[in-house]
N, C-alpha and C positions, 0 to 999 in steps of 0.2 A: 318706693324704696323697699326693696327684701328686705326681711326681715334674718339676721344671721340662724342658720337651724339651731334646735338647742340640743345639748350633747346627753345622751344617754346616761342620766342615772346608775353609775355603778355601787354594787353593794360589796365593801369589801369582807369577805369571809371573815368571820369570828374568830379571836385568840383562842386557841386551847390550855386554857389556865383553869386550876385546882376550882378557884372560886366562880368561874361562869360553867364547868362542868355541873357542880355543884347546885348552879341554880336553876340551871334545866333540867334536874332530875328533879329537885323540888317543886320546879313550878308545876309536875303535874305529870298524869299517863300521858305514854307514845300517840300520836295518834293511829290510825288504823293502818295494817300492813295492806296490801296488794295480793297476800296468802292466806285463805283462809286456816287459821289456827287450829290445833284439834285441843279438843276441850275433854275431859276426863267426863264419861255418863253419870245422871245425878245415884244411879245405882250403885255407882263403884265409889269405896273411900281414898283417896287418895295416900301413898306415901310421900310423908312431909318433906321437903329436902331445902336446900341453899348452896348456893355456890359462891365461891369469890371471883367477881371481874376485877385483876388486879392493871392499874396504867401505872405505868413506869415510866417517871420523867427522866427520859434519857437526855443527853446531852445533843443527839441529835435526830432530839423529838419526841413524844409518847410513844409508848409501842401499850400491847396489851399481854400479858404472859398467860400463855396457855400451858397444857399438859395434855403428852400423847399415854393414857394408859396401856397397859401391860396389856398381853394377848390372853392370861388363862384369866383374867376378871369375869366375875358370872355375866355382871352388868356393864352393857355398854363396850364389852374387850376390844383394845385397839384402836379406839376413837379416839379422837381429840373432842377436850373436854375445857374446861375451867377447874381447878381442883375446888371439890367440896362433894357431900353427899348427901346422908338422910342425916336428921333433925332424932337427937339424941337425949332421954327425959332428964339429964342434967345439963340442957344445953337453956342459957336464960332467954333467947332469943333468935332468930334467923340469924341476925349479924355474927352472933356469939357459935353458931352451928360453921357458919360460912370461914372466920377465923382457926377455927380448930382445925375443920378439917384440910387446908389450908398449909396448917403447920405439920400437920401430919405428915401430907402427900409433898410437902415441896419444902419442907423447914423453913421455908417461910416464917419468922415471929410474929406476933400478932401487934407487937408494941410500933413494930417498924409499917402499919397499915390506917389510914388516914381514909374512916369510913366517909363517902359522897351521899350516900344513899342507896333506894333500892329499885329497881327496875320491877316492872309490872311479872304477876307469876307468869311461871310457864308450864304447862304442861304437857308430859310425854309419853308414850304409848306406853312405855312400860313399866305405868303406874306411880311415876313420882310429880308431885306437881313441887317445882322449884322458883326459889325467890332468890335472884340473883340481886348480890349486894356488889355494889361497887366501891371500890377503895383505892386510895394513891399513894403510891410510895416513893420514895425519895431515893437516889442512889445514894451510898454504894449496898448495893443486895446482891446477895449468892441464893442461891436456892439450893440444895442438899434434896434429891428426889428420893421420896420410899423407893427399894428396888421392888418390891410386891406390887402395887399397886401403880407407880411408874414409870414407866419406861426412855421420857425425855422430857423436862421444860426449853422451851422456847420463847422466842417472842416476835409479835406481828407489828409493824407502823401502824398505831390508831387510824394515822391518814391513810393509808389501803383501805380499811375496813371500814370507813367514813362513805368512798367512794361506790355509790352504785352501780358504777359497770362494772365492780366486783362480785353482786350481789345477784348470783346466778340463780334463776328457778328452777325447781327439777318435782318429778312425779313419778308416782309409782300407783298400781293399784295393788293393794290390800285387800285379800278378801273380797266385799265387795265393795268398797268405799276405792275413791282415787285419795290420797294421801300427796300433799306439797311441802315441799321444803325447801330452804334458802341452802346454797352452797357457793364458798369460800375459797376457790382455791387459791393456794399462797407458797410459791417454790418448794412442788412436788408436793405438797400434805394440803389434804382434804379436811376443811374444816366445814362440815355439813351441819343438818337434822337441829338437833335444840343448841349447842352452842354457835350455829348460824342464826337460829332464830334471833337469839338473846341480840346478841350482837348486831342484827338488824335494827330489832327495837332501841339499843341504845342507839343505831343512826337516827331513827326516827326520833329521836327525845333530843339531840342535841342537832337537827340538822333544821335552822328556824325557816 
């Protein structure tokens, strides 16, 4: 007699809830990307900096809120970014640098941000090595954007940015080094360079 076959093991994808985000950012670093990272020379000192990864539990669904800065910014003009900057000597902590500036660029309140944790640094060619904190917020939120500093928030479905056929490779040479980076596109706006990174890593930390 056959033996009936037996049916394939399905694994069903993870809820996206506050507290399993939460525990894959503590359980531990990303593992390794597929892009070799650039790492700051033990020569150079780095500028300190933080950013806020903020998830927005929307009604229909996480999204991630980004920000496109202004075009006349020394650093970075006209990317999209994460809002946050350098690390400021009354600032008590990353989380505390990432929250300010935060409120600054996007009025954002710091009271309405429910810190997850912190994703692995990042470093970037032009000298900031950054620790992106992650935080959840609850609706209802407005953002109020600096007009200096920028120029539109937004927001992306976590599930896009979850997905790796989103998670385009691209290269350029520098000098004499090839340089890689992840790239994002998402209806018309290019989300490249370190805040593709970031956001890679956090696919990597929550994708088991």
């Amino acid at each position: 007699m056959t033996a009936d076959p037996v049916a394939p093991t399905v694994v069903a994808p993870p809820v996206l809830t506050r507290e399993w985000i939460a525990a894959r950012i503590h359980a531990g670093a990303a593992p390794p990307g597929d892009l070799p990272q650039y790492r700051h020379p033990p020569d150079r000192t780095p500028v300190e900096a933080a950013v806020l990864v903020p998830l927005v539990n929307r009604d229909t669904g996480i999204t991630v809120m980004l920000t496109q800065r202004t075009a006349h910014l020394h650093d970075h003009a006209g990317q999209i970014s994460f809002p946050g900057g350098r690390v400021d000597l009354g600032d008590v902590d990353r989380i505390d640098t990432a929250l300010r500036e935060a409120a600054e660029e996007t009025g954002l309140p710091r009271e309405r941000v429910d810190i997850l944790g912190l994703l692995p640094e990042y470093d970037v060619m032009s000298g900031f090595r950054v620790t992106p904190v992650v935080g959840w917020i609850e609706p209802p939120v407005s953002f109020v954007p600096d007009p200096f500093e920028v120029a539109d928030v937004f927001e992306v479905p976590l599930a896009f940015l979850l997905d790796p056929a989103h998670h385009l490779k691209q290269s350029r040479q520098v000098d004499d080094t090839l340089r890689h980076w992840y790239a994002m596109p998402w209806e018309g706006r290019h989300i490249w360079g370190a805040t593709a990174g970031m956001l890679h890593s956090l696919y990597r930390i929550l994708t088991p």
